[in-house]
N, C-alpha and C positions, 0 to 999 in steps of 0.2 A: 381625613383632613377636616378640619374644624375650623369656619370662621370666627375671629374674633367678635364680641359685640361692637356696636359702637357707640362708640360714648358721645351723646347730642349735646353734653352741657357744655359744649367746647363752640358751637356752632352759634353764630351771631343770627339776629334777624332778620328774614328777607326784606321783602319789598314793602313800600309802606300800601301800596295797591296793589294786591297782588295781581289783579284781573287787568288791570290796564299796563303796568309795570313790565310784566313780564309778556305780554303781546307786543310795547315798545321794542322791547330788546330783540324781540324775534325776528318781527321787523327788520330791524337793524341788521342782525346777523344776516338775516335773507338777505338783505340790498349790499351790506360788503361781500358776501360768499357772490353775489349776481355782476358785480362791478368789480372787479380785483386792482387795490393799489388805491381805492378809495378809503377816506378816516371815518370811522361812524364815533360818535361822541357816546359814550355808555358813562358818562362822570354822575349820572346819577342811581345807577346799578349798585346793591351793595357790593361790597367784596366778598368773592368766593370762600368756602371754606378752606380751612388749611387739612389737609389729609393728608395721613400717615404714610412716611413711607412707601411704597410698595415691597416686597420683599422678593426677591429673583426665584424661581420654582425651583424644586428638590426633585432632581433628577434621581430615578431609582435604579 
């Protein structure tokens, strides 16, 4: 079985900090995962990549 490459040039920018940026959000995820039903504000996170399909396994 053979994974496909993948192709980066599809993939946007991260964070404009990435050291501080991406410890905010960590953060955040901690404190909603710790308090459930609370809103954490991520509107300055980029947008995730889009990733391909997954494809269902080939039972033999």
């Amino acid at each position: 079985m053979h994974a496909s490459p993948l192709d980066l040039t599809e993939i946007a920018p991260g964070f404009a900090d990435p050291t501080r940026d991406s410890q905010a959000v960590f953060r955040r995820v901690m404190d909603a995962i710790a308090r459930p039903g609370t809103i954490q504000d991520l509107s300055f996170a980029p947008e995730p990549p889009a990733w391909p399909r997954a494809r269902p396994p080939r039972w033999r």
